[in-house]
C-alpha positions as CSV (number, residue, x, y, z in Angstrom):
1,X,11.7,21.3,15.2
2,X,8.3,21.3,17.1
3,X,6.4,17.3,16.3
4,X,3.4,19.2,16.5
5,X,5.0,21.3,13.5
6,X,5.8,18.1,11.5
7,X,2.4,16.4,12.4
8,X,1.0,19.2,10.8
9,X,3.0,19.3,7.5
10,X,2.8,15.8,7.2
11,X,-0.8,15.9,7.5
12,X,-0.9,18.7,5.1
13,X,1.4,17.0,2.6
14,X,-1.3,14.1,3.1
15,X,-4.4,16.2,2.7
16,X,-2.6,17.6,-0.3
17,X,-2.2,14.7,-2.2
18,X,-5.5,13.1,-1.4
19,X,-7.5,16.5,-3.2
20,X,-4.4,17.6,-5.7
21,X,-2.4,14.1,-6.6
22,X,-5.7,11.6,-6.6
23,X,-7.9,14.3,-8.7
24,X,-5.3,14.3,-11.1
25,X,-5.3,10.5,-11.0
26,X,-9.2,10.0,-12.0
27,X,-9.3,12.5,-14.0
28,X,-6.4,12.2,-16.5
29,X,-4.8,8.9,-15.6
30,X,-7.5,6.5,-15.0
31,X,-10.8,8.2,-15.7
32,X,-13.2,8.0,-13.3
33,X,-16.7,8.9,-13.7
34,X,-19.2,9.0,-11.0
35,X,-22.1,7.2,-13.2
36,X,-19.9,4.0,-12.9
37,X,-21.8,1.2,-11.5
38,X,-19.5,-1.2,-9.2
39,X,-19.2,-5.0,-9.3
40,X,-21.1,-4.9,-5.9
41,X,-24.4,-3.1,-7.4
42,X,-24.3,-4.7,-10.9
43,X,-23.3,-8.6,-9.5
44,X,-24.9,-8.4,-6.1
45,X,-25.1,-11.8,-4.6
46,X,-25.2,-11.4,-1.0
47,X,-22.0,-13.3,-0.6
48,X,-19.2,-11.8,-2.1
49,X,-20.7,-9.2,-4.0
50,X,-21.8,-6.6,-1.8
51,X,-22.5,-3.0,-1.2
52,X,-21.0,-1.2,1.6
53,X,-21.1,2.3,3.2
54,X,-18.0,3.9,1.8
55,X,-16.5,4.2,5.1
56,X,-16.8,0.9,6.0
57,X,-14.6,0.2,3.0
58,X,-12.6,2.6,3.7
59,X,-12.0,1.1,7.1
60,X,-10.9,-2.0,5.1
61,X,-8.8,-0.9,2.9
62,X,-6.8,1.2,5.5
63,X,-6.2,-1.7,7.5
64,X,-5.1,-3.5,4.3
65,X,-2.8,-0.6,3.2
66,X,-0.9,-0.2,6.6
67,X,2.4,-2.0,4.3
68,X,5.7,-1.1,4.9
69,X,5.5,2.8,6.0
70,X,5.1,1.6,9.7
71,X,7.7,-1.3,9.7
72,X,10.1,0.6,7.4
73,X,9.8,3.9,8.8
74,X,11.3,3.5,12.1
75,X,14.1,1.8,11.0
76,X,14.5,4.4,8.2
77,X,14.6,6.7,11.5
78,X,16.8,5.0,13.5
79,X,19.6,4.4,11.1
80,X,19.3,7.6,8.9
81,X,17.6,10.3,10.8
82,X,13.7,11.7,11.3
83,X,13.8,13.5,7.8
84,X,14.1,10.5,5.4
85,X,11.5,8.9,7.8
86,X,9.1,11.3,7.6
87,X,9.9,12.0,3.6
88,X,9.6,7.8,3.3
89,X,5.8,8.0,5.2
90,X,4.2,11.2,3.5
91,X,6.1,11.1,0.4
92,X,5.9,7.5,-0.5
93,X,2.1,7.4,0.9
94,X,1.3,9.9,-1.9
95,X,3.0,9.0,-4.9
96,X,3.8,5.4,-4.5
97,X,1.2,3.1,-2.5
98,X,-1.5,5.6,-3.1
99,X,-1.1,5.6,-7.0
100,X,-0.7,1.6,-6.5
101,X,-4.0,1.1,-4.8
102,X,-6.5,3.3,-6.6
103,X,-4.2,1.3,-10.0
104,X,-5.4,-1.9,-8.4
105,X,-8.7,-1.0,-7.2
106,X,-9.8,0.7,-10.9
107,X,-8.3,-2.5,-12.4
108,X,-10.4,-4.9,-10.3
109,X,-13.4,-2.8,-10.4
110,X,-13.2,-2.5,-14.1
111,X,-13.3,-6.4,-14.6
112,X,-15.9,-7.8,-12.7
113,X,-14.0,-7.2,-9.4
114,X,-11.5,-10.0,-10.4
115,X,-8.4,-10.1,-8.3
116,X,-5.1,-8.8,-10.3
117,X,-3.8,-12.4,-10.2
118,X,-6.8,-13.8,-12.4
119,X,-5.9,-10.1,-14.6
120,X,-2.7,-11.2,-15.1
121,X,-3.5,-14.3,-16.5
122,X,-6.0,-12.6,-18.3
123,X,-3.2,-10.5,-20.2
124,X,-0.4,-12.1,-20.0
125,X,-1.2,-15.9,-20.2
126,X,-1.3,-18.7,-17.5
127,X,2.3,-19.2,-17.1
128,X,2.7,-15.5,-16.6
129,X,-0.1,-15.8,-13.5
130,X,1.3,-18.4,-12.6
131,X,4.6,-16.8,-11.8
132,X,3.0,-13.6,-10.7
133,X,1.0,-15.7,-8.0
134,X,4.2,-17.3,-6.8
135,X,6.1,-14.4,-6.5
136,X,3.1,-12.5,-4.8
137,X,3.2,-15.5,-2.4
138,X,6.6,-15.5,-1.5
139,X,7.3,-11.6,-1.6
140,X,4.6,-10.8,0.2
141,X,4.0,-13.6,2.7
142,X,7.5,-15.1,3.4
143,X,9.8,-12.7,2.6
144,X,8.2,-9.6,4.6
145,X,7.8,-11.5,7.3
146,X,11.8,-12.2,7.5
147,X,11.9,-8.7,6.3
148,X,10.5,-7.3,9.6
149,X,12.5,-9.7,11.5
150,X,15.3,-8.8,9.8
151,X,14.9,-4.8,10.5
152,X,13.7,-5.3,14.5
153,X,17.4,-6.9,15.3
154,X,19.2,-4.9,13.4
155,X,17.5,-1.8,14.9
156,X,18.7,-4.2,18.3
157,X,22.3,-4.5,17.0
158,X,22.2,-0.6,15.9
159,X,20.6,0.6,19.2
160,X,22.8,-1.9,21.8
161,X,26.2,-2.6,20.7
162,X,25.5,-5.7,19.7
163,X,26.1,-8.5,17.1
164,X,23.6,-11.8,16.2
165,X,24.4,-12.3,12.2
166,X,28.1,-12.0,12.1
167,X,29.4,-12.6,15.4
168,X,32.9,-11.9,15.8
């Protein structure tokens, strides 16, 4: 198969769920109206409330989003083939972190721009944020980090011939 064929249905399947998957997401999921006034209008301080051009935010949140498609997909590809890859990129871009982001960003917007650890405390009580925060620490900070180490030598191992965790 061509990659300029796949580029193009993955871009499709992209462009598909931005206009099909996210409409249907404001509009029956999390209803969104465009009269809603953000955090940054109605709490402008100059500091941290603040508003942007949309594409300027759009910029930021891109290169906030960037997660584990890049890291995992590769080795997803190496070990398994280019179709689960591809599947893993478009696919779990769609339905997965771009259902999780727009969830996050409504709920944030929707209360005063707090982050979702102050939300969970909020609704669930401070030994429930608590625990969120740590885990949020730790899953996100420590254990991706290991996690990418983790899938670059294996991919090493997989690729060479070789064996660094359980030398013979």
């Amino acid at each position: 198969m061509s990659s300029l064929l796949l580029v193009f249905v993955g871009l499709a399947m992209l462009a598909a769920g931005y206009f099909l998957y996210s409409r249907f997401l404001g509009a029956n999921v999390f209803c969104l109206s465009e009269g809603y006034t953000t955090p940054a209008h109605t709490m402008e301080d100059g500091i941290d409330y603040v508003p942007t051009n949309k594409y300027v935010l759009w910029g930021h949140h891109f290169t906030s989003v960037a997660g584990a498609a890049p890291i995992i997909g590769p080795a997803v590809a190496v070990i398994w083939g280019w179709l689960p890859a591809f599947l893993w990129v478009t696919l779990g871009t769609v339905f997965f972190a771009g259902m999780h982001d727009l969830g996050a960003l409504w709920a944030s917007q929707r209360h005063r721009g707090q982050s979702i650890g102050t939300l969970s405390g909020r609704y669930i009580g401070a030994r429930g944020r608590n625990l969120f925060l740590v885990v949020i620490f730790f899953g996100f900070a420590i254990f991706t980090m290991l996690f990418v180490i983790f899938i670059f030598v294996a991919i090493v191992e997989l690729r060479f011939d070789v064996n660094f965790f359980f030398a013979a």
